[in-house]
C-alpha positions in Angstrom: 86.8 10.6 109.1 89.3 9.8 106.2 87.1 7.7 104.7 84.0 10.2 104.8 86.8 13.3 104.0 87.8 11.3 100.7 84.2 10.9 99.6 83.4 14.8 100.3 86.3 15.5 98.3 84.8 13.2 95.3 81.6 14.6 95.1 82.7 18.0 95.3 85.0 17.6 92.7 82.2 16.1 90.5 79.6 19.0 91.3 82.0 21.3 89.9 83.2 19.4 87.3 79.7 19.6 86.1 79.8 23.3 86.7 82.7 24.2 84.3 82.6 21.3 81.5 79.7 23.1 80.0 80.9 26.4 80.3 83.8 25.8 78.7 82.2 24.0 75.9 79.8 27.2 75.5 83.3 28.8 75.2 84.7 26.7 72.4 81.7 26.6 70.4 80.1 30.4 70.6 76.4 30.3 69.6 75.7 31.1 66.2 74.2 34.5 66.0 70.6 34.6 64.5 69.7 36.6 61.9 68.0 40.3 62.6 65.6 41.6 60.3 63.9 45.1 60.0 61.0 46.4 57.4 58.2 48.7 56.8 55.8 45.8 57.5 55.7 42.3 59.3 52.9 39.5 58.9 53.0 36.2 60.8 51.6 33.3 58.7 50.9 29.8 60.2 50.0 28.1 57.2 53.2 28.8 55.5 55.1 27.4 58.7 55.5 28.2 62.2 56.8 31.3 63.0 57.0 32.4 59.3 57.2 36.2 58.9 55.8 37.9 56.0 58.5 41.0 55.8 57.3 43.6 53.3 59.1 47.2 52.2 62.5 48.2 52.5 63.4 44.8 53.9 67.1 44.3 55.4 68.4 41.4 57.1 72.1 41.8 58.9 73.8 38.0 59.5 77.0 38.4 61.2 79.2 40.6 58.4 76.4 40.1 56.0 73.6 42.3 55.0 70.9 42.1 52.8 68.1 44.0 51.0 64.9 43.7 49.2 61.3 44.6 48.2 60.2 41.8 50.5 61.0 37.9 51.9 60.0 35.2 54.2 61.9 34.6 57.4 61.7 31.2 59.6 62.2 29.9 62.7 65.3 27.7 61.3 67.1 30.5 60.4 66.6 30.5 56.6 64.8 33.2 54.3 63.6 33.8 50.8 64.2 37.3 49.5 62.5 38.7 46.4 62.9 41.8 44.0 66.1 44.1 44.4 67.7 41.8 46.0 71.0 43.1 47.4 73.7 41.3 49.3 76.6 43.0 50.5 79.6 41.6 52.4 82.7 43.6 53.4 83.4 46.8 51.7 83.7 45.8 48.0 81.6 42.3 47.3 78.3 43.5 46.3 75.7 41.1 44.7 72.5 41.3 42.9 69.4 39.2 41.6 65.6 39.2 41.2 65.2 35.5 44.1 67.4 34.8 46.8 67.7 31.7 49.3 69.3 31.6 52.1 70.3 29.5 55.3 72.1 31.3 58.0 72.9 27.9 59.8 74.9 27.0 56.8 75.6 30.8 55.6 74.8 29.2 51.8 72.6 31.7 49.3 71.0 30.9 46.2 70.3 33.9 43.7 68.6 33.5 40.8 67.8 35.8 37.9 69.1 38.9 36.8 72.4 37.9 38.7 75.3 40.3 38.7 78.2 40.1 41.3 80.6 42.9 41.8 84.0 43.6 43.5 86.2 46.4 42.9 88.1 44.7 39.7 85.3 42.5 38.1 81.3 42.1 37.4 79.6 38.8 37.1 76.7 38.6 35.6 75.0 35.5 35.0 70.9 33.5 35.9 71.8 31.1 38.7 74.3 31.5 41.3 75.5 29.9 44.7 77.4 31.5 46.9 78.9 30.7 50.2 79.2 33.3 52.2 81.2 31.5 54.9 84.2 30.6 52.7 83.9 33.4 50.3 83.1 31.2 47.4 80.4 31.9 44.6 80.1 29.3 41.6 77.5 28.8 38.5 76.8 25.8 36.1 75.0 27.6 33.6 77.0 30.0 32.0 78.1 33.4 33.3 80.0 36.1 32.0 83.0 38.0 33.8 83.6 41.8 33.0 87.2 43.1 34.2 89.2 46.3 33.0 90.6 45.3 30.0 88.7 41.6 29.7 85.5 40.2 29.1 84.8 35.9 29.7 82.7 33.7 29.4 82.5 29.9 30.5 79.7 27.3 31.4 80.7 26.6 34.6 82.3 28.7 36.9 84.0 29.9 40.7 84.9 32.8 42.2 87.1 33.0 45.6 86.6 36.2 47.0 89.7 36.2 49.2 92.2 35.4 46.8 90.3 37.3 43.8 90.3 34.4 41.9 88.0 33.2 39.0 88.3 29.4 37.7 86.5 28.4 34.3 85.8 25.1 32.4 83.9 24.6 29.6 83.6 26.7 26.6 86.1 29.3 28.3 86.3 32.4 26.4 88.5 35.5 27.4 88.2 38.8 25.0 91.0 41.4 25.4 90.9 44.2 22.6 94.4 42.5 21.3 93.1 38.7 21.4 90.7 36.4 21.8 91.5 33.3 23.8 89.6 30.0 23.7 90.6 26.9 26.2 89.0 24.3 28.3 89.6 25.3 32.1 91.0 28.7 32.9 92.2 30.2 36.1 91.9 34.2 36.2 93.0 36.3 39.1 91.4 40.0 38.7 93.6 41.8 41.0 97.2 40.8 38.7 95.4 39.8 35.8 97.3 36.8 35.3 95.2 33.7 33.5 96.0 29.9 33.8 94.9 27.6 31.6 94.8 23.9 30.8 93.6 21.8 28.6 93.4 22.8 24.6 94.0 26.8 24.7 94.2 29.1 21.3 94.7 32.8 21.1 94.5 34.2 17.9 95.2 37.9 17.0 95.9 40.1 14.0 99.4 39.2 14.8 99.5 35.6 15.5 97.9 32.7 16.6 99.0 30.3 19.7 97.6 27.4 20.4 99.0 25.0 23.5 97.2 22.9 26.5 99.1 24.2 29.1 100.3 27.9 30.2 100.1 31.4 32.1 99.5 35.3 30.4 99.7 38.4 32.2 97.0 40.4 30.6 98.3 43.3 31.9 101.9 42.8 30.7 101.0 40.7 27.9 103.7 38.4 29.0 102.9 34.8 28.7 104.4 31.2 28.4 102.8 28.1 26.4 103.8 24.1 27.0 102.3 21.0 26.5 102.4 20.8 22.0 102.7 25.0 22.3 103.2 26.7 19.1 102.9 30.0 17.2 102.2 31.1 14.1 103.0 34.8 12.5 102.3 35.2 9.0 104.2 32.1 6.9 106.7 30.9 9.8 105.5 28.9 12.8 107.7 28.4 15.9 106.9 25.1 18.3 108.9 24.2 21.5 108.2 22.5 24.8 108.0 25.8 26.0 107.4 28.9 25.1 107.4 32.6 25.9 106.2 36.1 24.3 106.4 39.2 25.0 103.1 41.0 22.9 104.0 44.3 23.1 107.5 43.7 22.1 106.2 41.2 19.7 109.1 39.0 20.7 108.6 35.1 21.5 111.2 33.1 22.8 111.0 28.9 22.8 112.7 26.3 24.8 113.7 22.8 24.1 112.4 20.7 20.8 112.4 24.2 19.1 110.9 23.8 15.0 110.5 26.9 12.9 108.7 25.9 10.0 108.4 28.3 6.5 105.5 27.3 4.5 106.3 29.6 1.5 110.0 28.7 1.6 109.6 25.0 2.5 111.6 25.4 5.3 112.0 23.7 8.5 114.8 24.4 11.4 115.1 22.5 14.4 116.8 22.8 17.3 116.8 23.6 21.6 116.2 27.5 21.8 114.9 30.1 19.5 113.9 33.6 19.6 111.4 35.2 16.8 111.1 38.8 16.4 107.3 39.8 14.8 108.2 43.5 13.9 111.3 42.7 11.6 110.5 39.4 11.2 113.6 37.9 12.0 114.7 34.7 13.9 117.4 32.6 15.2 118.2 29.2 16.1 121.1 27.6 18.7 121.8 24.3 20.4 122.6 22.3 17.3 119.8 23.7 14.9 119.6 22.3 11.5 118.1 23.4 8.5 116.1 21.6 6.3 114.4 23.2 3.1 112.3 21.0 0.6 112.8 20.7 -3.1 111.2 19.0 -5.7 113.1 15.8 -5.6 115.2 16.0 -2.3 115.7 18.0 0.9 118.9 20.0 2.0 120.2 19.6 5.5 122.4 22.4 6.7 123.8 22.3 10.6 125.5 25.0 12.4 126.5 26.5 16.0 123.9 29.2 15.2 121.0 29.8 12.0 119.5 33.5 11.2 116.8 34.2 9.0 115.8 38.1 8.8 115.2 40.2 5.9 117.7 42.7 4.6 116.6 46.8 4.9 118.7 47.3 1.6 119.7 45.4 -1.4 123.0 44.8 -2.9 123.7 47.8 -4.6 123.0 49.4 -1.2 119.2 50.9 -2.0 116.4 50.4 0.5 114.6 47.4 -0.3 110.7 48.8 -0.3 109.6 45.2 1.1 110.4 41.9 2.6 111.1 39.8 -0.6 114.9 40.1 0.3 115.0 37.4 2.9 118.3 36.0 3.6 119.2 32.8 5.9 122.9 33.2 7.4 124.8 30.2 8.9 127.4 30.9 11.8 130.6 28.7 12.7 130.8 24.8 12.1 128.5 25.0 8.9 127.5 21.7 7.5 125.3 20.9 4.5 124.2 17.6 3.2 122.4 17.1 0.1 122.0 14.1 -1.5 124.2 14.8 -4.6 125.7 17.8 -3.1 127.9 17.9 0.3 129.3 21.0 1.6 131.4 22.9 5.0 132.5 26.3 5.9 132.6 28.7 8.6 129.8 30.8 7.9 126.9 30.7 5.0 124.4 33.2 3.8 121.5 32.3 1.8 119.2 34.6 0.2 116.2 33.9 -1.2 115.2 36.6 -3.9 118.3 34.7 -6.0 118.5 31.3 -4.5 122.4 31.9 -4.1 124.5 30.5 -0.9 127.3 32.4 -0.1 130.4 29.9 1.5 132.8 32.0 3.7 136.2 31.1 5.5 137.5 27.8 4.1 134.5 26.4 2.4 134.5 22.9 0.5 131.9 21.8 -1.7 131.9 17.5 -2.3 130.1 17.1 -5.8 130.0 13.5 -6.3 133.6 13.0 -7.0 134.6 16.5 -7.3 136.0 18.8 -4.3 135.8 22.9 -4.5 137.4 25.0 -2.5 137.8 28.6 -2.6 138.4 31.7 -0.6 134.8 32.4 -1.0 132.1 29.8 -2.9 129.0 31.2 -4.5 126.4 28.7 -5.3 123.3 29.1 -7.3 120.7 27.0 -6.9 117.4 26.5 -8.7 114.0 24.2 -7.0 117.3 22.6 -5.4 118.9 21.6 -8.7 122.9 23.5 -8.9 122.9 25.8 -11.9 126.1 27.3 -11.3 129.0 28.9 -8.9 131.1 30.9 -8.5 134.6 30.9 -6.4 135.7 33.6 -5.6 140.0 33.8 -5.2 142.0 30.7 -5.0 139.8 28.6 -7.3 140.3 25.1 -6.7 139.1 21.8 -7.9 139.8 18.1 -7.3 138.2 15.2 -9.0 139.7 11.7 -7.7 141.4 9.1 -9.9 141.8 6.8 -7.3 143.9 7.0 -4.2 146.7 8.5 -5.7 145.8 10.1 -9.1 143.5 13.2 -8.6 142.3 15.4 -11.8 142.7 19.5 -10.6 141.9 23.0 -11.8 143.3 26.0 -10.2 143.1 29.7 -10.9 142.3 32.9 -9.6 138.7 32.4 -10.2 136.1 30.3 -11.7 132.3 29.9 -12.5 131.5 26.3 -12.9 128.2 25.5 -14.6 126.3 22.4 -13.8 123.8 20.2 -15.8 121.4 17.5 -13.7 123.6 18.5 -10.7 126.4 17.4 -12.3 129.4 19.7 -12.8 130.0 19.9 -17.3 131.9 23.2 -17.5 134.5 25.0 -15.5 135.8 28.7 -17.1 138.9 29.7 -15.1 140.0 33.0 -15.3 143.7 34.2 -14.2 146.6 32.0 -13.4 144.5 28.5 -14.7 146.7 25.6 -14.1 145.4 22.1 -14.8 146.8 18.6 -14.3 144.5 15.6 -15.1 145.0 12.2 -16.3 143.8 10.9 -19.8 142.0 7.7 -19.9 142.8 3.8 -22.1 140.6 1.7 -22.0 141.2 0.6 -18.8 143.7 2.7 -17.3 145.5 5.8 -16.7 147.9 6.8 -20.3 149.7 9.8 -19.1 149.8 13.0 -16.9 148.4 16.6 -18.7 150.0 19.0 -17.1 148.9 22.8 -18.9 149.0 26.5 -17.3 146.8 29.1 -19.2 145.5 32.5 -17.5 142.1 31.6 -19.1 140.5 28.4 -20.1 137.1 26.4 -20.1 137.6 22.4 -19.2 134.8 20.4 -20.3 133.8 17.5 -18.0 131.6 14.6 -18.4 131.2 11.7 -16.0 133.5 13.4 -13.6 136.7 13.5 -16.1 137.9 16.1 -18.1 137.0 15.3 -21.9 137.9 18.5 -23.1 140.3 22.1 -23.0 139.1 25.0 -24.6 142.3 27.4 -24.0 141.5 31.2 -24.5 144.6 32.3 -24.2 148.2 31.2 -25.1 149.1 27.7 -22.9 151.8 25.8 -21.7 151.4 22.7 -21.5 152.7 19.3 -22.6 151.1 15.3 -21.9 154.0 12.9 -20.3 153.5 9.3 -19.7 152.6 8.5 -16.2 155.9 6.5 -15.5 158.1 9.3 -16.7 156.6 11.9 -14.5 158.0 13.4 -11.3 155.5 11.7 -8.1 156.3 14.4 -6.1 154.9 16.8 -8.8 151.4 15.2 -9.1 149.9 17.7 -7.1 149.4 21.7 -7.4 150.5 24.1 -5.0 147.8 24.3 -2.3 146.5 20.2 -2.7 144.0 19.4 0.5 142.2 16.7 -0.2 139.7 16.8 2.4 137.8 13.8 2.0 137.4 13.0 5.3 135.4 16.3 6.7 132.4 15.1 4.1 129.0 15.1 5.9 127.7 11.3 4.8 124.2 11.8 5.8 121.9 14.0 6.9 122.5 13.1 10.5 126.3 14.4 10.1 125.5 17.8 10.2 124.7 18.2 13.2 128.1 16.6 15.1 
């Protein structure tokens, strides 16, 4: 009896077992629904293929959340169907699309239109002669060429996808976007139509009446016209082009912004500044530099390096006598904190610099030193005048002083209340002082030092040749007497206010920049 009770219980657990394992599998895997049909007029056609239905007037099919319309269209057995004429697909509440031929097979839900395409949501139409769409995933995509119509955008690519759940578009090949601002060329583009944001990689311009960008790797919000460029991103507004590992700008602001290896380069000034951030501002067209940016300008024969905590170029509203400057040919280059300029017959340091460019003058403010092959100027202010780089002349301002070394102890000076010094082949030759002029210099032997000239005069002119004084014109009444160099006081081989500062010289171009 336990024996035959153990063997009833076996069978029928495996009757019921074959009861339920099917049902549960019909469970898991639901039957795919077939597709219905409806029209003014249905033919059966054997030769075609069994059970082929000729469906003609006002045909509409309905396949799950699909529907679709059309003059008329084959239906067959294995759930697939050819539609023709006014075709119209329509999934959902907003994705609409339309062609002259459509193919599709509900076991895959897969279509095929051809001709005459256009697809339509809510935010875009796309329009284009050969399209597949998948209506399971949402996905339509075309290899020959289609164009994409949005609010404020029209593109156009070669290939192309559309992902109807996330309202994205993705282009490559011959990608085009038109916005009535720019037009934007690049490789492969992603476009969402619901933020209008674009992605794009690959070689990318955008060219404007403003500007023109060009990078291979970046975002812009089409609706905010905000954007950022990387991968070799750079801009160019009129003559100045700004380049950066990354950049940002703002269009409507007309404000770009760049990030890390940051150049500005002047084409009609021959200027280049580099540095680690910038920001350029198109409507004033003015620009600045930090994170150790250095200035280099090009001249016939030699470049000038000039380093500082911060560089601004921008263009002055009015001019020095304080009248509105009608346009932009009053550009001026300013120079804050830590200034350092290396040229290679002309050194220089001062807290701040302005340079403008209508008189090629630089303007030296709070302690500023000027290294002149063997001469040192200092002054409370220093205005140099330059010409295709080559020194034509300065001027310093209050406390006047310069320094030419003998050697380590014997150093030719000039000091007054102010001076202009005049240069020839970059070479100081003339120095007119003017108020409280006080000279001491050391006449030449043949071979060595002869004496110590020691002269005050409120006005003179000191020739110089070779870095010595050869000559003094006096213009006034001067004191002054020569005394041999053993018979003169050591402690009174210096003027009042002697720094010899030597040692803050920028040596190379690389020194301006520490």
């Amino acid at each position: 009896m336990l024996r035959g009770s153990f063997i009833t219980r076996v069978v029928l657990l495996t009757l019921l077992s074959g009861y339920f394992i099917p049902h549960l599998s019909a469970q898991t895997k639901p039957k795919k629904k077939k597709i219905e049909f409806s029209a003014k007029e249905t033919k059966y056609d054997k030769k075609i293929g069994k059970g082929a239905k000729r469906l003609i007037g006002d045909v509409v099919f309905k396949h799950e959340n699909i529907i679709m319309r059309c003059d008329s269209a084959w239906l067959f057995d294995d759930e697939t169907l050819e539609a023709y004429k006014n075709v119209h697909i329509q999934q959902g509440d907003s994705l609409h699309l339309y062609g002259d031929v459509l193919k599709y097979n509900g076991n895959t839900k897969k279509a095929e239109l051809q001709k005459n395409i256009r697809m339509m949501d809510k935010d875009m139409t796309l329009t284009t002669d050969l399209l597949f769409y998948d209506a399971g995933k949402k996905v339509a995509n075309y290899t020959g060429g289609g164009k994409i119509v949005t609010k404020d955008n029209v593109l156009t690519s070669t290939y192309g996808n559309y992902f109807a759940e996330s309202r994205e578009l993705g282009f490559k090949k011959n990608v085009v976007l038109t916005n009535p601002e720019y037009v934007m060329h690049s490789d492969t583009l992603r476009y969402n139509t619901a933020s209008g944001i674009s992605y794009f990689h690959g070689p990318t311009t955008i060219r404007s009446n403003q500007n023109f960008i060009y990078c291979e790797d970046g975002y812009y919000d089409t609706y905010k016209d905000l954007s950022r460029f990387s991968k070799n991103a750079w801009i160019r507004s009129g003559a100045q082009r700004l380049s950066g590992d990354s950049l940002f700008y703002d269009r409507k602001r007309g404000v770009g912004a760049a990030k890390g290896n940051v150049a500005i380069l002047d084409s009609a000034e021959k200027i280049r500044i580099v540095g680690q951030r910038a920001e350029y501002f198109e409507m004033t067209e003015r620009s600045y530099v930090t994170g150790k940016p250095v200035l280099q300008q090009l001249f016939d024969k030699d470049t000038l390096y000039m380093g500082a905590d911060t560089l601004r170029s921008e263009y002055l509203l009015k001019d020095s006598a304080g009248k509105k400057v009608p346009d932009h040919t009053h550009r001026i280059l300013r120079g804050y904190h830590h200034v350092k300029i290396y040229k290679a017959d002309l050194q220089g340091k001062c807290d701040s610099v302005a340079y403008t460019f209508a008189d090629s003058v630089m303007r030296m403010y709070r302690l500023p030193v000027i290294w002149s092959d063997k001469e040192q100027i200092t002054g409370k202010e220093i205005h140099l005048s330059m010409n295709r780089g080559s020194l034509k002349y300065m001027d310093i301002t209050e406390n006047a002083f310069i320094i030419s070394s003998k050697d380590s102890i014997h150093y030719d000076q000039i000091k007054g209340r102010k001076m202009r010094g005049y240069f020839h082949d970059n070479e100081l030759s003339l120095v007119h002082v003017e108020g409280n002029g006080q000279t001491i210099y050391f006449p030449e032997g043949d071979s060595s030092l002869i004496g110590v000239n020691r002269t005050d005069c409120s006005e003179m002119k000191i020739h110089i040749q070779s870095n010595s004084v050869k000559k003094i014109v006096f213009l006034t009444r001067p004191d002054g007497k020569l005394v041999p160099l053993k018979k003169y006081p050591s402690n009174e081989l210096k003027l009042k206010g002697f720094v010899w500062r030597e040692g803050e010289r920028p040596l190379s171009p690389a020194d301006v920049s520490k």
